[in-house]
N, C-alpha and C positions, 0 to 999 in steps of 0.2 A: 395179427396183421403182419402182414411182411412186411421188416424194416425196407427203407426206402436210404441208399447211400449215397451219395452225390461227390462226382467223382471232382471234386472243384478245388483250385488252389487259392490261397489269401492273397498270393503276388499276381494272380491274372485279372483281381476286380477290387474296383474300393467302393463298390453297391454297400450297404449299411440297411438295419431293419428302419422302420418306419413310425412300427409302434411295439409296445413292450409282448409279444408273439412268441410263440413255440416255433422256433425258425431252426432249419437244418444245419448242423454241424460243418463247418469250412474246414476247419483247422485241419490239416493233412497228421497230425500225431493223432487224434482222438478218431479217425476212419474203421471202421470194421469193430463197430462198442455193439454191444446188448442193446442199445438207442441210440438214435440216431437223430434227437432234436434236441435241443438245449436253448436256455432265455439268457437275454441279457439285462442289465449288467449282471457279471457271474457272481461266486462265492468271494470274489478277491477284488472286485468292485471295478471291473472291465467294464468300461461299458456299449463295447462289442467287439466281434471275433478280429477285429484288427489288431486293435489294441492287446487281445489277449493271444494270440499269436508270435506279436515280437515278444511280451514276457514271459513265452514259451521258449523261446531260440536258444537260452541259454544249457537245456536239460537234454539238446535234441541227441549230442556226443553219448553222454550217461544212458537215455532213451536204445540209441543206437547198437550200444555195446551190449543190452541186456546187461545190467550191473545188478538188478532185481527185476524180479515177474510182477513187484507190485506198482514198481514208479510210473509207468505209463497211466496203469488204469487210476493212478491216485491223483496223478496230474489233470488226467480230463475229468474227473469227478470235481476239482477245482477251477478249470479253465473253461471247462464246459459241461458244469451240470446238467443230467437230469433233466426234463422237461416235465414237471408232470400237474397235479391239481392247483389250480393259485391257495397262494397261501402254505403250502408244505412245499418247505425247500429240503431235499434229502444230501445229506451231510453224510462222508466218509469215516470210518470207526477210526479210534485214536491208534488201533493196534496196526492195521493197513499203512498208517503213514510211519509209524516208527520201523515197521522191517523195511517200508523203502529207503528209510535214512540210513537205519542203520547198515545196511546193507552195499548202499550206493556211495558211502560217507567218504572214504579212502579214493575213488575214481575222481569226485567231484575235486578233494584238495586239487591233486593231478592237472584238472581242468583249470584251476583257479574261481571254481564255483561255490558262492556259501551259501548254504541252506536258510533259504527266508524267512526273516523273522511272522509274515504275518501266514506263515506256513506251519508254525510252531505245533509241534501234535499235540501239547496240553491242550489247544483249542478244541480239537474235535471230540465227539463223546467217546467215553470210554464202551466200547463197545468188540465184537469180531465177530464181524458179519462182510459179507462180500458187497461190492460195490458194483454196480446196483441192487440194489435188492427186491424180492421179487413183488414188494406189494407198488414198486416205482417203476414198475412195468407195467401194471395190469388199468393203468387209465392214461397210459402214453398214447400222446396222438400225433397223427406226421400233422407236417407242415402244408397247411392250405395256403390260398389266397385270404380267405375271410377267417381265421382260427377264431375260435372260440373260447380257446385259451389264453386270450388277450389281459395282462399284469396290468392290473388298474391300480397302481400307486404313484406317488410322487416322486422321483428320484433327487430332486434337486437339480443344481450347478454343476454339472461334473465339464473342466478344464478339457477344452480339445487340445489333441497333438501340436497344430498351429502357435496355441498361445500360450505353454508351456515352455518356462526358461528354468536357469542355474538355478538349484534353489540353495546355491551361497546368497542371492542375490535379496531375498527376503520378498520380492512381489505377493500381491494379494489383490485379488480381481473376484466380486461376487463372493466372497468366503471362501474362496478357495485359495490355499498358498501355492507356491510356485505356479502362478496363474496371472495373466496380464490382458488388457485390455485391447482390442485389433486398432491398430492407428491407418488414417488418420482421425477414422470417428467410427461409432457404431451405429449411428443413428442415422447420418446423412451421406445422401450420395456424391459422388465426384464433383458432378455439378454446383448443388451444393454447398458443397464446402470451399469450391474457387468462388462464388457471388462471396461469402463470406468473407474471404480471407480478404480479396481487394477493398471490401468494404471495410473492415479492420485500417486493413494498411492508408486508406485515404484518410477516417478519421483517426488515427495515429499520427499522421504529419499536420491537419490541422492543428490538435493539442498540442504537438510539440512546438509548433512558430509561436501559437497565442502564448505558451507558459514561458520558453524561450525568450517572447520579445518582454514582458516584465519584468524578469529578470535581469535583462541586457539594459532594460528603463533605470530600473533600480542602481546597476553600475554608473550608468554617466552622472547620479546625481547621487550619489547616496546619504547625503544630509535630507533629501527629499519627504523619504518614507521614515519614521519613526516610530516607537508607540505610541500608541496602540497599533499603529497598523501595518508595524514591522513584520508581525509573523505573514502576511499576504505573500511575503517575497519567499519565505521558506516554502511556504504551500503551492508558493509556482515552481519554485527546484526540486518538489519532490515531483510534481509531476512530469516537469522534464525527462528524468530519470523514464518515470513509470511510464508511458508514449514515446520516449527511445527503444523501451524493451521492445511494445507492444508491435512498434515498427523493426527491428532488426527480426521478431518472429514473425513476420509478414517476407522479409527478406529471401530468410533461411529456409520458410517452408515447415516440414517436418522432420528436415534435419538432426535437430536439437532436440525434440523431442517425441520423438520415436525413436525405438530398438531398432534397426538395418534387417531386413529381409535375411534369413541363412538358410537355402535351401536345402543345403546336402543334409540338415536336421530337421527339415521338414516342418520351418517353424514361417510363419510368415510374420511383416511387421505387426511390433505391438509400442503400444505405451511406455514410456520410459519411466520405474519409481526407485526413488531411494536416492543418494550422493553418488553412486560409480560414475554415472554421467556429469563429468566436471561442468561442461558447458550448459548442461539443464539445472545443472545446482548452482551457478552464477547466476543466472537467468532468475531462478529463484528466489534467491538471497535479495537482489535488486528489485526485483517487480515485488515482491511482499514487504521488503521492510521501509520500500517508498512508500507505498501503500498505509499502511498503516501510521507512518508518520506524516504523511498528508494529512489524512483524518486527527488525528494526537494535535496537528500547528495550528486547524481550523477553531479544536476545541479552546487550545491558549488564546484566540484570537478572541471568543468570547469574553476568554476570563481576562483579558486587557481592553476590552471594550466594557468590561462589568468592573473594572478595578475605575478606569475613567468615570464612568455614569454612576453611581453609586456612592465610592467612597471619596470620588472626585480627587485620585490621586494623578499628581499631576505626571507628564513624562520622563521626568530624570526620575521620578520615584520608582514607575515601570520598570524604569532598563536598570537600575541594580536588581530584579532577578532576571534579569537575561539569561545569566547562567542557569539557573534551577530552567526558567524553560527548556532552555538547551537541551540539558538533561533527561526529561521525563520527555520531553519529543523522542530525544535519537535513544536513550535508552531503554525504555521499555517495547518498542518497536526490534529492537537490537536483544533484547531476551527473549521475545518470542520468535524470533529468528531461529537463533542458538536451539531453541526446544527443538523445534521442529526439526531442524538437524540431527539432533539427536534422536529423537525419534523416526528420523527416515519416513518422515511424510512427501516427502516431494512428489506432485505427478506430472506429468506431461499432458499439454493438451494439445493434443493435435487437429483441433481447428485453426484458432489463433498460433499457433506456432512455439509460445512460451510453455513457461512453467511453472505453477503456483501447487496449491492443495486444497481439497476439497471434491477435486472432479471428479473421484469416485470414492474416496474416503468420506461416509457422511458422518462422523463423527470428528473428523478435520474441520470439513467445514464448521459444524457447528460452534465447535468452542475456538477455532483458529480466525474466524472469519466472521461470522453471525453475530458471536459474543462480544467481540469488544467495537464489531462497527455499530451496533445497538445502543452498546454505554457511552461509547463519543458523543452519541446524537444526541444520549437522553442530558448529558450533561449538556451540550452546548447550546443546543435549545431552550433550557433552564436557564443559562444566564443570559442569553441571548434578550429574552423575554423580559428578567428583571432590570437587564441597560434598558433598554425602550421603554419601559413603564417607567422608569427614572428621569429618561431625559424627556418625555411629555412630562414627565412634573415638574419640571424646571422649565419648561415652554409654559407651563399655566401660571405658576405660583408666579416665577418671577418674573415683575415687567420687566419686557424687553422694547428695545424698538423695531417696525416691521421687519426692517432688513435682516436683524440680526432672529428673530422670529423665523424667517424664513431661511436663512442661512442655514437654523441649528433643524428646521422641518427635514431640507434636504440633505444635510447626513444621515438623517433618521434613514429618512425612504433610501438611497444610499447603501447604509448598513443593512438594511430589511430584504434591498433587492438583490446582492451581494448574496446572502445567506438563501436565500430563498432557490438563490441559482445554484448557489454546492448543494442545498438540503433535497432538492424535487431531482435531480440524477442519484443522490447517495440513497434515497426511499426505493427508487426503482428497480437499484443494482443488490438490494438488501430484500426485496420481494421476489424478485427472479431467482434467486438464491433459497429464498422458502418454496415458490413454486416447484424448482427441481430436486429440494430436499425432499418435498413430498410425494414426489409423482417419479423419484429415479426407479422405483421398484419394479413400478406399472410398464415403465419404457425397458427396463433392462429383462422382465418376463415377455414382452410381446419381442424383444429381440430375438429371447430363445426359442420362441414358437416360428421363429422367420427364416434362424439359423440352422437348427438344431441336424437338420439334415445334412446341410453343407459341412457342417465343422462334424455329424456321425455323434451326435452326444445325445443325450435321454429327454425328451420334446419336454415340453412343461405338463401337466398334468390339469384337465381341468378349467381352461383359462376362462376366468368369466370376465377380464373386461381387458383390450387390447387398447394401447395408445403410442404414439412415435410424439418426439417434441416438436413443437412448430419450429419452423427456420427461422420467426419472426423475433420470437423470443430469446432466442442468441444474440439474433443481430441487438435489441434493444440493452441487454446485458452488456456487449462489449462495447457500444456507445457510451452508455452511461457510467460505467467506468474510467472512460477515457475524457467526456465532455464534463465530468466533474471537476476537473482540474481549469478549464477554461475561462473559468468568472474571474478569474485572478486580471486576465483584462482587460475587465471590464470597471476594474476601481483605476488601475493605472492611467486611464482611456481619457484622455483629455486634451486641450489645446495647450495647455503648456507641455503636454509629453512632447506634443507635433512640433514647439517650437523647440524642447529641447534636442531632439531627434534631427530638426533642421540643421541647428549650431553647431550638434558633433558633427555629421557630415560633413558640411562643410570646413571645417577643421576651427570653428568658432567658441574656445572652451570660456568661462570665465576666469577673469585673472585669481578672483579668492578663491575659487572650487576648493583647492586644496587647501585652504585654510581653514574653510569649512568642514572640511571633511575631519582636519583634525581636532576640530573642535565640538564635534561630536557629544564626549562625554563629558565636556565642560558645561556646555550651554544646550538646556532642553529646557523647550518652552512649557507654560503649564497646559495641560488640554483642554481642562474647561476655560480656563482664559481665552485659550485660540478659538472656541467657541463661542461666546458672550462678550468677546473685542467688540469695538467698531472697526469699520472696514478699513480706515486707514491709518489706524493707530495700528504703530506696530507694538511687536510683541517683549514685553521685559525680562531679557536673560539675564541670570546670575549667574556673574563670571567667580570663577572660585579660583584664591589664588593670584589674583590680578591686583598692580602696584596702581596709587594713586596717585605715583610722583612721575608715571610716565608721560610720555605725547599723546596730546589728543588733537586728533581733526577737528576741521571747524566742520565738517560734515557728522561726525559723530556726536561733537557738542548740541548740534544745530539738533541732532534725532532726540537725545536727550534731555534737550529742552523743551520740545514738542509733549513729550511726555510729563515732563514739571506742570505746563500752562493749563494742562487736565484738574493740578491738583490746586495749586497756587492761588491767590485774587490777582485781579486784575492790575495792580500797583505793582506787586513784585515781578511780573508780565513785564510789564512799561521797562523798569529797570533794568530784568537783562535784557528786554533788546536794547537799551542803551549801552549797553556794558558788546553785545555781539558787534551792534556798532560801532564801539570804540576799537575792537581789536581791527577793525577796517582802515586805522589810520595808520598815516606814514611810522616811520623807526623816527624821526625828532621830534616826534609827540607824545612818544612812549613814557617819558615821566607825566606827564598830565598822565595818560593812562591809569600806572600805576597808582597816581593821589584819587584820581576819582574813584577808580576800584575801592582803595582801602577807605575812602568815603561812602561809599556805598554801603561798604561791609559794616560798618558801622551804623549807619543808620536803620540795617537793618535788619541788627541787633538789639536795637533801642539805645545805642550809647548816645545816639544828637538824632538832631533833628533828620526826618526823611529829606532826603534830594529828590526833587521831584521832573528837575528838566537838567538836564546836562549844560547849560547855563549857570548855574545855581556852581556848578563846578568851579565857574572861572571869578564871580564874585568870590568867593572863599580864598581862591588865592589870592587876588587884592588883599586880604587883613593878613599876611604874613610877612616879616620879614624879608624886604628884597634878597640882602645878606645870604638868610638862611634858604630864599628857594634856590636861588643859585647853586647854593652847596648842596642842596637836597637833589636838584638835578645834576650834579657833578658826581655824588654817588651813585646816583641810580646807571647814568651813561658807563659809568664804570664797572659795575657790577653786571658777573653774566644775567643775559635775558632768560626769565621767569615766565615759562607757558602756563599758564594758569586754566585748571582743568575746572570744568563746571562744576559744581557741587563740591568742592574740594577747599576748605577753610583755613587750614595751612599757611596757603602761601599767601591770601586776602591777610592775616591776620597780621604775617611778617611785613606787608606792606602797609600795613593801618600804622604798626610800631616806627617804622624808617620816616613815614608822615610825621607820625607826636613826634620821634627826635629831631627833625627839623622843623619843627614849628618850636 
């Protein structure tokens, strides 16, 4: 047959083949060969005459000068083999490529050219034979429209010119290194991805007001929340955080993460992975290790709702491990940071705007992401289950009265509906995530069957089942991500929030707040106590540390007393309020006072008889000495006055004594 030569340059067209075809020779070095068709991708894994033309450019000097008669024809036997039977690919003799090295070796230094390693002549056979050889002639066919010669294998992922970066940089896209992914997405169009992004960004500023304003509840009262249900406040400040991100990548766009367009290298935007990007690795840092310790505060909130129900440990018991909380919150959240860093998993996703990992790493997500939101859940739900079946057992076993019945009903449902709002977003966002664990393959082959022509790379082979992901299932992902953080509140959510919210604004604080507040870790109530109260009995804090010889209000006496009358009969009732009565009289009765108190104290002790009417008081004075009460009230006027604190036997005892010695 008469070769067919085509007189065409690489710089006048960027046409690419179609499908893997016996296609005519472009390349302007390999013009005027023994054949004149060749396949791609070649011997050196071109995979087409573009690509194998620029890593021609560098021999065209050596080429040029004739430095040897063998470099040309060794080069296109490389750049552009052969065209011939599928299946026998015809390979150049090892002795062909050593006289062109050896020969051209001295010109290249010159040029500043090094002889390629995946050029090495050990590779070719040991052989000397001319190139081509004559049986890789005798079934060459030119180039048709319909060849018949059409390469029916798989070539794989081979990285177009576009998405090719530094490979200082470590990228990896589809298995391929120095390869990155087209930003701002591969899957969805312009359109697209703006419905997305706005939807993002709206619900982003919801979650951040809801997580935001419990927290900001939290501050005006902070004696408010306690254990058990102090971590609620932690699991609304991570989400702040994590809905700050989600909204500043709504902001910025793809800014942050994406690579910047470089034309003059022929690269267009791609995906940003690894730390060089500081502002994608902030991004990072924040949005994963919020992440993760939201989920970690949710699970301590069980084990301090199971430390309450359970082993009925009261609140001051909880907040000595505060710390150890602390700890396994922010630091194991804060190690798997650090890894990840270390490993240079970051990616960019250029939908939502941020930057996490997983979104083409599937072995990120699975043990960075999959793995430990799986074991939060299986733990938290574990104890979750054994509080509730606890505290119905203490609604059955122990009688209660209705109120208190129904009091402890609706923490339950409370605690149930709480959980049930983190748990049914956190299932959704942990299935979406197995959905596109499973099906990134399917969507990333129908890409290449979409692409393959635009980006000039080797089509897929075969394709038997095409899929693109729904937009719907995005959206639902980065909702439930974001709307997981939002039950936070819905615990805070109440009429006394609204009144306290009322008070700050109007600049209405309490006068104790800060008393309270620093009494924090003094006085913690017990939780099942505050549970199985009556509703207006209040609650008994042990002050630690606290003197019995100080002042006491008659407002604190009076609370304290309320409390006694629970335990008490009804006669030592009768007496103090006889005794709270007395403190109601004038300063010149105050020695009566005093004798009746240490009367009292006395009687009810068993030393005399009980007093039973504050009457009974004044007959007793009658049988003493006028003499002595005179002088009995001439010391006592003298003597500084004695507050005498409820429960406090002390100073009754010192006044029973000043009594006998004036009697």
């Amino acid at each position: 047959s008469v070769p067919i030569f085509v007189d065409f340059s690489f710089f006048n067209s960027i046409e690419s083949h179609s499908e893997f075809t016996c296609e005519p020779i472009r390349l302007r070095m390999c013009q005027d060969l023994p054949y004149n068709t060749t396949f791609m991708p070649n011997l050196l894994n071109h995979y087409d005459q573009q690509t194998a033309a620029l890593a021609m450019e560098p021999f065209h000097p050596m080429v040029n000068l004739v430095c040897s008669a063998d470099l040309r024809m060794f080069l296109c036997a490389l750049y552009a083999p052969v065209c011939t039977v599928y299946g026998h690919v015809s390979m150049p003799c090892r002795s062909l490529c050593q006289r062109a090295k050896d020969e051209c070796h001295k010109l290249m230094e010159i040029f500043g050219v090094a002889w390629p390693d995946d050029m090495e002549c050990s590779r070719f056979p040991d052989c000397d034979e001319p190139y081509p050889r004559a049986e890789d002639l005798l079934t060459g066919s030119e180039p048709t429209d319909q060849s018949s010669m059409t390469v029916q294998r798989d070539y794989g992922f081979w990285c177009p010119r576009e998405l090719k970066v530094d490979p200082d940089l470590g990228y990896t896209f589809m298995g391929r290194k120095d390869c990155s992914a087209p930003c701002p997405s591969m899957f969805f169009n312009q359109q697209e991805l703006t419905f997305i992004r706005y939807f993002i960004g709206v619900v982003s500023i919801v979650c951040l007001s809801a997580t935001l304003f419990t927290f900001l509840t939290f501050l005006i009262d902070v004696t408010r929340f306690r254990y058990p249900e102090r971590p609620i406040i932690f699991y609304a400040v991570c989400y702040v955080m994590v809905s700050l991100v989600f909204f500043l990548g709504f902001l910025l766009e793809g800014r942050v993460a994406c690579n910047p367009v470089s034309p003059s290298q022929f690269r267009a935007s791609t995906i940003t992975q690894g730390s060089h990007n500081k502002a994608c690795t902030l991004f990072f840092m924040v949005l994963y290790f919020f992440t993760m310790a939201g989920s970690v505060w949710w699970v301590i909130l069980t084990i301090t709702w199971f430390l309450a129900a359970v082993p009925k440990w009261g609140s001051e018991a909880i907040e000595k491990k505060a710390l150890l909380f602390h700890a396994i919150a922010w630091g194991l959240p804060g190690a798997l940071t650090v890894t990840l860093l270390a490993l240079n998993k970051i990616e960019g996703d250029g939908i939502s705007g941020v930057c996490f990992i997983g979104l083409y790493d599937i072995d990120a997500l699975r043990w960075f992401v999959l793995a430990p939101l799986c074991v939060n859940v299986a733990v938290g739900v574990s104890l979750l289950l054994v509080g509730i079946v606890a505290l119905n057992r203490v609604r059955m076993e122990i009688p209660l009265e209705k109120e208190n019945q129904t009091k402890l009903v609706k923490f339950m449902i409370r605690m149930g509906v709480f959980s049930v709002l983190y748990l049914a977003p956190l299932f959704t966002v942990i299935g979406c995530y197995i959905y596109e664990h499973t099906y990134r393959k399917i969507w990333e082959k129908t890409w290449m069957e979409n692409n393959c022509r635009r980006y000039h790379i080797p089509c897929p082979y075969k394709v038997e089942e095409t899929s693109r992901p729904a937009m719907v299932l995005f959206l639902i992902k980065y909702l439930m991500m974001l709307v997981v953080g939002i039950p936070s509140v819905f615990w805070v959510g109440s009429k006394k929030t609204c009144f306290e919210w009322a008070s700050f604004l109007h600049g209405r604080r309490r006068k104790d707040g800060v008393n309270e507040s620093r009494q924090v870790l003094q006085e913690q109530p017990d939780f099942a106590q505050s549970l199985l109260r009556e509703p207006n009995t209040p609650i008994v804090r042990k002050s630690r540390g606290t003197s019995t010889q100080g002042t006491s209000t008659h407002a604190s006496s009076t609370h304290l007393a309320v409390l006694d009358d629970l335990d008490e009969p009804a006669s030592s009732v009768h007496s103090k309020a006889s005794y709270h009565g007395s403190l109601r009289r004038t300063r010149d009765d105050r020695s009566d006072t005093v004798v009746y108190r240490g009367t009292e104290d006395r009687s009810f002790h068993g030393s005399n008889p009980r007093l039973d009417h504050p009457l009974s008081t004044h007959s007793s004075l009658h049988q003493i000495d006028s003499h002595s009460r005179h002088s009995s009230q001439r010391d006592v006027s003298e003597a500084p006055p004695t507050l005498i604190t409820h429960g406090t036997t002390a100073s009754d005892g010192r006044a029973a004594e000043n009594e006998g010695t004036s009697a």
